[in-house]
VOKEGU-901193 format. One record per residue (C-alpha): z, x, y. Coordinates in nm, 4 decimals. Example, Ala and Ser with C-alpha at 12.3 -4.5 7.8 and 13.67 -1.06 7.14 Angstrom:
BEGIN
((0.7800 1.2300 -0.4500))
((0.7140 1.3670 -0.1060))
***
This chain:
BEGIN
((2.4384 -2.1513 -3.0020))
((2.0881 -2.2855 -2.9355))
((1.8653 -2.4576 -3.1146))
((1.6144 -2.1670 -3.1316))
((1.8943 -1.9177 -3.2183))
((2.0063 -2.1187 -3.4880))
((1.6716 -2.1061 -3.6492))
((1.6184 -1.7419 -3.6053))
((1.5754 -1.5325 -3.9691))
((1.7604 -1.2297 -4.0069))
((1.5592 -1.0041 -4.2834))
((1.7104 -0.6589 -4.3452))
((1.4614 -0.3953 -4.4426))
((1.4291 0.0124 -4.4751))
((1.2289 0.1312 -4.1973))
((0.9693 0.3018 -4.4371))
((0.9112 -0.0477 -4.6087))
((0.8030 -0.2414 -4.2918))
((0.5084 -0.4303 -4.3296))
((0.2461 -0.3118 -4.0735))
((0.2668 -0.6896 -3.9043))
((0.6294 -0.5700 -3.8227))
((0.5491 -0.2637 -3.6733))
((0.2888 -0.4203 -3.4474))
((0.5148 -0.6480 -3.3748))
((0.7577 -0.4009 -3.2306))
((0.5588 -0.1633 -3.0566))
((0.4205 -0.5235 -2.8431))
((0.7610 -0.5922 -2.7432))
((0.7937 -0.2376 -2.6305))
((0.4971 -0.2147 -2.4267))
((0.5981 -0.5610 -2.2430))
((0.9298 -0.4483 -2.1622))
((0.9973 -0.1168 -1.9523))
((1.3928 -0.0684 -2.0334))
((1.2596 -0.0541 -2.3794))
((1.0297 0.2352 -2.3765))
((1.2505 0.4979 -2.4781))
((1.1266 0.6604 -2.8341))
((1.4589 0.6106 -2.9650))
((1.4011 0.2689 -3.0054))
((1.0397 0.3102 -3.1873))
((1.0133 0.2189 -3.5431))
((0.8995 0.5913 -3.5834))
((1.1977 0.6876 -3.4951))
((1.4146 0.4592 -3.7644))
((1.1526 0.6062 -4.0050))
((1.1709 0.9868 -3.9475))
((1.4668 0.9638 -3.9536))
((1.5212 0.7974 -4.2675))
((1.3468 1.0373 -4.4581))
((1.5326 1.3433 -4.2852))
((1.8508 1.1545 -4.4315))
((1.7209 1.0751 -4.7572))
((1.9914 1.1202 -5.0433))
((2.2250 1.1735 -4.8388))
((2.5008 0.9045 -4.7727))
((2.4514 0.5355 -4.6710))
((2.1108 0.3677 -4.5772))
((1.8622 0.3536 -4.3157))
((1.8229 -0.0415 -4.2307))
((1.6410 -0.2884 -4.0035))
((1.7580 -0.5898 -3.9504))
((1.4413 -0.8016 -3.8163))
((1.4808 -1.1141 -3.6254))
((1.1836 -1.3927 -3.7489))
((1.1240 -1.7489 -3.6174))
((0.9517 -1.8603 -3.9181))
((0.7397 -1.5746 -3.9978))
((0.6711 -1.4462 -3.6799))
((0.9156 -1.0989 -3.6025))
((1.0671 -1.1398 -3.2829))
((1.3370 -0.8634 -3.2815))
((1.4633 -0.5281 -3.4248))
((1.7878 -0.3627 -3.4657))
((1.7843 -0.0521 -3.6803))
((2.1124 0.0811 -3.8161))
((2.2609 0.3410 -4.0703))
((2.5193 0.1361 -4.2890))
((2.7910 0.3704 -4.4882))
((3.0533 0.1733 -4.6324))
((3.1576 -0.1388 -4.4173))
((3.0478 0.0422 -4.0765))
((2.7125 0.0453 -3.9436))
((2.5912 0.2941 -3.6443))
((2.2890 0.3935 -3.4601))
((2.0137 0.5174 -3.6304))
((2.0553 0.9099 -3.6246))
((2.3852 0.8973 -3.4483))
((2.4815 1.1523 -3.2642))
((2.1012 1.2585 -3.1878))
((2.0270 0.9246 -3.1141))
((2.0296 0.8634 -2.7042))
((1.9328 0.5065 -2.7042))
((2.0233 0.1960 -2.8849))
((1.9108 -0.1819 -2.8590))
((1.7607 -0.4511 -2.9903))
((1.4236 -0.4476 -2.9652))
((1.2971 -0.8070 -2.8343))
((1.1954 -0.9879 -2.5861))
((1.4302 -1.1043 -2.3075))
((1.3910 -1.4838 -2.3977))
((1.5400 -1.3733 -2.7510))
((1.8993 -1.4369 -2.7872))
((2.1376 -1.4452 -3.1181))
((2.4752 -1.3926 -3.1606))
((2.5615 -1.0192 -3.2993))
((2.8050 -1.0617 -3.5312))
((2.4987 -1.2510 -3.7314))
((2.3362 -0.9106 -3.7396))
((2.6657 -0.7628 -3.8656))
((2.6808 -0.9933 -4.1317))
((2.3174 -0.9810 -4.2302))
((2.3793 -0.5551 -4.2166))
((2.6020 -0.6692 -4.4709))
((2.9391 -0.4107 -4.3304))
((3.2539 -0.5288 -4.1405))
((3.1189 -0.3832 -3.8152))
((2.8703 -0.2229 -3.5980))
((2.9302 0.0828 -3.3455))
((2.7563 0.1777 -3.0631))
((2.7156 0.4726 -2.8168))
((2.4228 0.4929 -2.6028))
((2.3642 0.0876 -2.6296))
((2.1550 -0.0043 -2.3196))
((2.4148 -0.1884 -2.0960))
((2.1907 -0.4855 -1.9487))
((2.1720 -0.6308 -2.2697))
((2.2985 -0.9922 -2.3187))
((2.3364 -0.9483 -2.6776))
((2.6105 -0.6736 -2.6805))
((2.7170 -0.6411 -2.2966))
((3.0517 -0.8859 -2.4452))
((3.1711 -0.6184 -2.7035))
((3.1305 -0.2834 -2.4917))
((3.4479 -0.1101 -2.4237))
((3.2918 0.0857 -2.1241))
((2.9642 0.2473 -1.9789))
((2.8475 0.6221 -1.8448))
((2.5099 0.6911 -1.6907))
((2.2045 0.7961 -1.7895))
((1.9221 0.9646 -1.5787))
((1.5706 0.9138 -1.5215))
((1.3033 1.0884 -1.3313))
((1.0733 0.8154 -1.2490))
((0.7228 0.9624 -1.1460))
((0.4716 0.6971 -1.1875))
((0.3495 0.7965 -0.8533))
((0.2872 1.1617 -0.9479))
((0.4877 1.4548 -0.8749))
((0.4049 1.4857 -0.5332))
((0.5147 1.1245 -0.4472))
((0.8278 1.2730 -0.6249))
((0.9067 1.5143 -0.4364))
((0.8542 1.3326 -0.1071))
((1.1197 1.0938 -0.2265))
((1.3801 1.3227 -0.3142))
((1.3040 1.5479 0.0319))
((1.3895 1.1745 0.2082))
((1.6672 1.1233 -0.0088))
((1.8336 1.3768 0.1459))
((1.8562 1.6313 -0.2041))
((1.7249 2.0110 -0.1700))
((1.6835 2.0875 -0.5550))
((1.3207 2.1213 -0.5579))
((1.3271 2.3262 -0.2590))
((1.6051 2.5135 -0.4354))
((1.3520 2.5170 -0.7259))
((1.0625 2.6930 -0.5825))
((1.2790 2.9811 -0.3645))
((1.4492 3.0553 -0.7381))
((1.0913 3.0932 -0.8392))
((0.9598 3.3316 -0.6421))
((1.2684 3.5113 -0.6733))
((1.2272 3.5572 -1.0288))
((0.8707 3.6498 -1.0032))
((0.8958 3.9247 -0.7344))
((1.2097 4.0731 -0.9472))
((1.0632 4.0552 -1.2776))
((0.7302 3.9012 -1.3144))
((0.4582 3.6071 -1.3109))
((0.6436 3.2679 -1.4585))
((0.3794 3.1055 -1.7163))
((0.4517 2.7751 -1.8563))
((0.3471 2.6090 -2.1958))
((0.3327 2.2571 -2.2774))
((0.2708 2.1078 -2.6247))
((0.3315 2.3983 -2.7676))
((0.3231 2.4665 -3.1748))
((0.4862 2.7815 -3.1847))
((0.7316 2.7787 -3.4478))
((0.9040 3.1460 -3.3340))
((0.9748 2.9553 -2.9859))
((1.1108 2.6659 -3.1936))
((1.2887 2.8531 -3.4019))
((1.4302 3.0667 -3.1217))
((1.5235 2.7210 -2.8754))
((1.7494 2.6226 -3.2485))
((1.8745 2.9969 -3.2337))
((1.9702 3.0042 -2.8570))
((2.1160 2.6071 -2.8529))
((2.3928 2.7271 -3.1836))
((2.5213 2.9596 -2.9448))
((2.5799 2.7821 -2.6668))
((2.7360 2.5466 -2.8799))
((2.9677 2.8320 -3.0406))
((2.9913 2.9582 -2.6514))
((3.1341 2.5902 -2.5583))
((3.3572 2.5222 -2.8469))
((3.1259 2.2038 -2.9064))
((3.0406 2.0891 -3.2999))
((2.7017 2.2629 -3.3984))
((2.4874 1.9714 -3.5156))
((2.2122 2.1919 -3.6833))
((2.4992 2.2580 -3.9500))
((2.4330 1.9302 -4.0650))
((2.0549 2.0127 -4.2511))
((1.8919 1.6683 -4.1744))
((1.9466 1.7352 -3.8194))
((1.6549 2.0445 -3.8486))
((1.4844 1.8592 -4.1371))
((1.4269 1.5645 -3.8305))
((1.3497 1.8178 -3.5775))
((1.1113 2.0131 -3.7767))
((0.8981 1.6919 -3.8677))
((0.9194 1.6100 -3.5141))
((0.7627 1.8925 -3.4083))
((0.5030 1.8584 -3.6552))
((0.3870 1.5268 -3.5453))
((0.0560 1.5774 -3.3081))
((-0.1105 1.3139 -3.1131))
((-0.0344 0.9060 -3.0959))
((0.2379 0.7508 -2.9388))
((0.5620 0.9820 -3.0890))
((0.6870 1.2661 -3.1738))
((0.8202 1.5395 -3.0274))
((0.7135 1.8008 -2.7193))
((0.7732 2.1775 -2.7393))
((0.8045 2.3324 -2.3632))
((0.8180 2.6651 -2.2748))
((0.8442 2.9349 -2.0306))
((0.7803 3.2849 -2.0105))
((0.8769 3.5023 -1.7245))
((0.6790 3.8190 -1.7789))
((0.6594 3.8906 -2.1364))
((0.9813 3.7534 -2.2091))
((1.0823 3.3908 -2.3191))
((1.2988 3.2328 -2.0541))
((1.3676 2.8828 -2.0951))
((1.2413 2.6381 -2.4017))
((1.2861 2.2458 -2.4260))
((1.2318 2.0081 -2.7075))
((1.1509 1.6555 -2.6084))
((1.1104 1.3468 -2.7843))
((0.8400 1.1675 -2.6831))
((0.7256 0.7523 -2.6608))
((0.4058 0.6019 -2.5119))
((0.5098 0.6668 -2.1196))
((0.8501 0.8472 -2.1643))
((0.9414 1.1932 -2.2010))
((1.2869 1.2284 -2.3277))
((1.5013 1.5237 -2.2638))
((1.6523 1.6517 -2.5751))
((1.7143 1.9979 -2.7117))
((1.6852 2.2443 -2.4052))
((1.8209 2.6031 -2.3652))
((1.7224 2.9530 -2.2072))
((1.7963 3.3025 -2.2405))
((2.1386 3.3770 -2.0508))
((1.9857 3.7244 -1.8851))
((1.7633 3.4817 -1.6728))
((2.0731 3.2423 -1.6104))
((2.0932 3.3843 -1.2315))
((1.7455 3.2299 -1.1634))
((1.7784 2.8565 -1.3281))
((1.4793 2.8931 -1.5729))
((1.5882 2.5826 -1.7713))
((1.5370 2.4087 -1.3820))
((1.2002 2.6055 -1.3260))
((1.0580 2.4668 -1.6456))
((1.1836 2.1119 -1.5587))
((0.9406 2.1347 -1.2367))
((0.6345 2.2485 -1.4423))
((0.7119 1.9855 -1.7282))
((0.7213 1.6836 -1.4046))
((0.3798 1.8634 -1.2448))
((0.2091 1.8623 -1.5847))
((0.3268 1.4735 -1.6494))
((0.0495 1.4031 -1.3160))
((-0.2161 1.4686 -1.5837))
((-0.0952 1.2289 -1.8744))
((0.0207 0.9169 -1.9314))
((0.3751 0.9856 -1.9346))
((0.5395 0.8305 -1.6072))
((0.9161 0.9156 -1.7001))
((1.1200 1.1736 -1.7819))
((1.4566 1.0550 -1.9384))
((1.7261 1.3125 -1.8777))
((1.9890 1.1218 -2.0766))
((2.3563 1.0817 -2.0215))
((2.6129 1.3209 -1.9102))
((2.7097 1.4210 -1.5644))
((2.5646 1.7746 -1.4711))
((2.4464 1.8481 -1.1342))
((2.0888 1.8932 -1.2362))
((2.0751 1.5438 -1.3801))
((2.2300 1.4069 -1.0842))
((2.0127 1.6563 -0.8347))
((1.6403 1.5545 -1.0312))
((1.7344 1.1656 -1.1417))
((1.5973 0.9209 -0.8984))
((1.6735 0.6289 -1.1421))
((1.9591 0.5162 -1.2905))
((2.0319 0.3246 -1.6570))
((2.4183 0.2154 -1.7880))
((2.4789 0.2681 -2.1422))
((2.7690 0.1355 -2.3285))
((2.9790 0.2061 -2.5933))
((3.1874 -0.0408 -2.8022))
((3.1960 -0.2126 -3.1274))
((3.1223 -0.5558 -3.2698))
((3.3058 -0.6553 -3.5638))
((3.3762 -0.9636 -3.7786))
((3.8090 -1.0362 -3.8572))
((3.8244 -0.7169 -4.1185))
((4.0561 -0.3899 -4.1753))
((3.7577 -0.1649 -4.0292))
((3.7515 -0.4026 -3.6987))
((4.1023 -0.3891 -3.7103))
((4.1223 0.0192 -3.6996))
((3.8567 0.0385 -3.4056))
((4.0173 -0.2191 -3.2208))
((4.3645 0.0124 -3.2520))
((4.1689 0.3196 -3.1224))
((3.9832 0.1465 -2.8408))
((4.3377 0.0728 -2.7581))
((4.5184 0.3473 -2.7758))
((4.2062 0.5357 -2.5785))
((4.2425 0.2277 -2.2525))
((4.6383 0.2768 -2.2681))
((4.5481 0.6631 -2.2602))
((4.3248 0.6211 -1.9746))
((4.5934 0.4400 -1.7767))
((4.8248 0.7517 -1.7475))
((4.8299 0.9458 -1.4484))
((4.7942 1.3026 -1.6213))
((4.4194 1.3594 -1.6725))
((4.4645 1.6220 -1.9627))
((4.6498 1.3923 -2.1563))
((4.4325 1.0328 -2.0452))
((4.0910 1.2287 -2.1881))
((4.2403 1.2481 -2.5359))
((4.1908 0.9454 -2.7456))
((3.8239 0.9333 -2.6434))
((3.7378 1.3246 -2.7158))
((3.8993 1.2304 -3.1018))
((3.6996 0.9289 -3.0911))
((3.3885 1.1006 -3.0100))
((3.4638 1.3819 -3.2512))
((3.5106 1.1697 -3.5342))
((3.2032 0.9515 -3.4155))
((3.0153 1.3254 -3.4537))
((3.1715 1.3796 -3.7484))
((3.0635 1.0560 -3.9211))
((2.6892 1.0981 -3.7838))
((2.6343 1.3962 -3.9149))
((2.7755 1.3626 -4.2995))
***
């Protein structure tokens, strides 16, 4: 341990009770560092969603790194019991601490200042020093980088070899000589279209067998406020698309200062034959040439269209750090059980262990 590290401060604080030096402070080390401009790792973000939470169980905190009185780093968390997680786990995409790259402290000092026996993670951005020791393992997450407008964009995926905006475009004027004139929305208030994107996305959960997170109310409390929020530097991004008179395709992004982040999307599954969800993608990337949004962040998860539209690339990890204690103990076991798992040569069976782990990660997030 350094010197410097040894005389970093750890204060923990709610995110609503940040001083407005703090906040400052954070959004600066945001806006120097491009792997941290994701609005998942914005105070507003800690903050809206500590009052979609509120009353409900655990707390909402911050630990803030100072030297002296000068805030040089953030880590938000929700603490239940002796476990701390992300900040509105499992909505939340991105995790870090916020600071600069000269920054460097050892994490179980963050445990201990969070006060539990350890800290999860999920979506923890890989290339971090502080936590790459404790992650278990990493998946992908997909950007579309178009700081060089769309059409720059689309010349670089033509020379990468990938047809999906070519694909894009004949799907499009298939769907408007068949049924009628695509017209796209952006920033849009509607609350029927809202309502209707929260309407379609149960469904498809219901359709997939997957956990429906609106079940949990603070999940709609948060998106409602998000789509509330106009102007500045967050909050979220209604996107629609009509084809004809009828609503095709809806997404609800979170956004940040330059990012766009991919979040709640579905469509109507009569259209499903001509990709509206991938129509309104294009329109959402030829708007972004008029504002100052130069990414959009499609997240994790391997589908084709991620893989097809991404032309940058971001590891996130999941793991655990934890100090010598029962709950360290018990995630250690399952991280263990889930590797051993993984060895075995019969894929139904190696999958297991993680799909309980995530499902109880889900489970715990949304209580």
């Amino acid at each position: 341990m350094t010197e410097r590290e040894r005389a970093l401060l750890i204060d923990v604080v709610r995110p609503n009770a940040l001083s407005d030096a703090d906040i400052a402070a954070w959004l600066a080390i945001q806006a120097a560092d491009p792997s941290l401009d994701s609005p998942f790792l914005s105070p507003a973000w800690a903050q809206a969603v500590e009052r979609a939470q509120a009353g409900r169980r655990g707390a909402i905190q911050v630990a803030v790194l100072r030297e002296g009185a000068k805030p040089v780093g953030f880590l938000p968390a929700r603490v239940i019991g002796a476990v701390a997680m992300p900040v509105g786990a499992p909505m939340c995409d991105y995790q870090g601490l916020v600071a600069g790259p000269e920054v460097r402290i050892e994490p179980k000092r963050l445990v201990e200042a969070l006060g539990v026996q350890r800290l999860d993670f999920s979506h923890m951005l890989a290339d971090q020093p502080t936590f790459a020791g404790h992650a278990r393992g990493a998946v992908t997450s997909y950007v579309i980088d178009v700081a060089g407008g769309y059409g720059s964009y689309e010349a670089q995926r033509r020379e990468a070899g990938s047809g999906v905006l070519k694909d894009i475009d004949k799907r499009r004027r298939k769907v408007e000589r068949e049924v009628g004139p695509v017209r796209f929305q952006a920033l849009a208030s509607c609350r029927t279209a809202f309502d209707t994107l929260l309407d379609w996305k149960r469904k498809q959960y219901l359709a997939t067998g997957q956990t429906v997170i609106f079940d949990a109310p603070w999940t709609v409390d948060l998106l409602r406020e998000l789509h509330r929020v106009e102007g500045g530097d967050f909050g979220g991004a209604l996107f629609s698309l009509h084809i004809g008179d009828q609503l095709a395709a809806i997404q609800f992004h979170l956004r940040g200062a330059r990012t766009l982040h991919a979040w709640i999307i579905a469509h109507d599954e009569q259209f499903e034959r001509y990709s509206p969800g991938l129509i309104l993608f294009q329109e959402i990337l030829r708007w972004m040439d008029d504002t100052p949004f130069t990414a959009l962040d499609l997240g994790a998860g391997d589908y084709r269209f991620k893989q097809q539209l991404a032309n940058l690339h971001r590891p996130v990890a999941h793991g655990f750090v934890g100090r010598p204690s029962p709950a360290s103990l018990v995630r250690g076991a399952q991280y263990g059980v889930r590797a051993a798992a993984e060895r075995l040569p019969w894929p139904q069976v190696s999958v297991l262990p993680a799909k309980a782990m995530r499902r109880l990660d889900l489970w715990r997030g949304l209580r």
